[in-house]
C-alpha positions in Angstrom: 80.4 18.8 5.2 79.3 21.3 2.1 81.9 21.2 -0.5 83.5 24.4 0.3 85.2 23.1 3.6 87.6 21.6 1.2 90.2 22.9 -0.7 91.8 20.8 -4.1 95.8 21.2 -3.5 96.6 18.4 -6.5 94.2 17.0 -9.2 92.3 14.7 -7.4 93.5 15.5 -4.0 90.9 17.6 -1.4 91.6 18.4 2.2 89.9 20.0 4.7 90.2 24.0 5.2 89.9 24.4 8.5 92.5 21.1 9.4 94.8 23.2 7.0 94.4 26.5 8.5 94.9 25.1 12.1 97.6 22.9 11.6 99.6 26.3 9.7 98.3 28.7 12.3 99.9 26.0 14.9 103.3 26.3 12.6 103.2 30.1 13.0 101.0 31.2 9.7 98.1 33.0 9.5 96.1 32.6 6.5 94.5 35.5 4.7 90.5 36.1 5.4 90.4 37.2 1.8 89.2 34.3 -0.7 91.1 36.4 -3.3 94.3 36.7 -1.3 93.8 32.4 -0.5 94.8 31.7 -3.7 98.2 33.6 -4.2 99.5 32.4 -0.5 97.9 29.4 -1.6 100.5 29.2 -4.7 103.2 30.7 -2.7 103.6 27.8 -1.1 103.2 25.9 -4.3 100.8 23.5 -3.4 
C-alpha cells in the first residue's frame, strides 16, 4: 500500500483509510470527499 492509504490518528499510531471510512460509514457516517474538510471531522471526533 502507498503511504497515503493511511491516516496517523496518535503519534506513532497509522491505520488504514479506507478500513476507517467503512467501518464509520457502517456506524451511520459519511466522511467528507474533501481532504481539507478530513481534517476538521477528523478533529471533531478528537482522534
Amino acid at each position: 500500500m502507498k503511504d497515503e492509504d493511511f491516516i496517523e490518528v496518535k503519534e506513532g499510531l497509522f491505520i488504514d483509510k479506507k478500513s476507517v471510512f467503512k467501518r464509520l460509514r457502517e456506524m451511520g457516517y459519511s466522511p467528507p470527499r474533501k481532504k481539507k474538510s478530513w481534517f476538521s471531522w477528523k478533529w471533531r471526533f478528537n482522534w
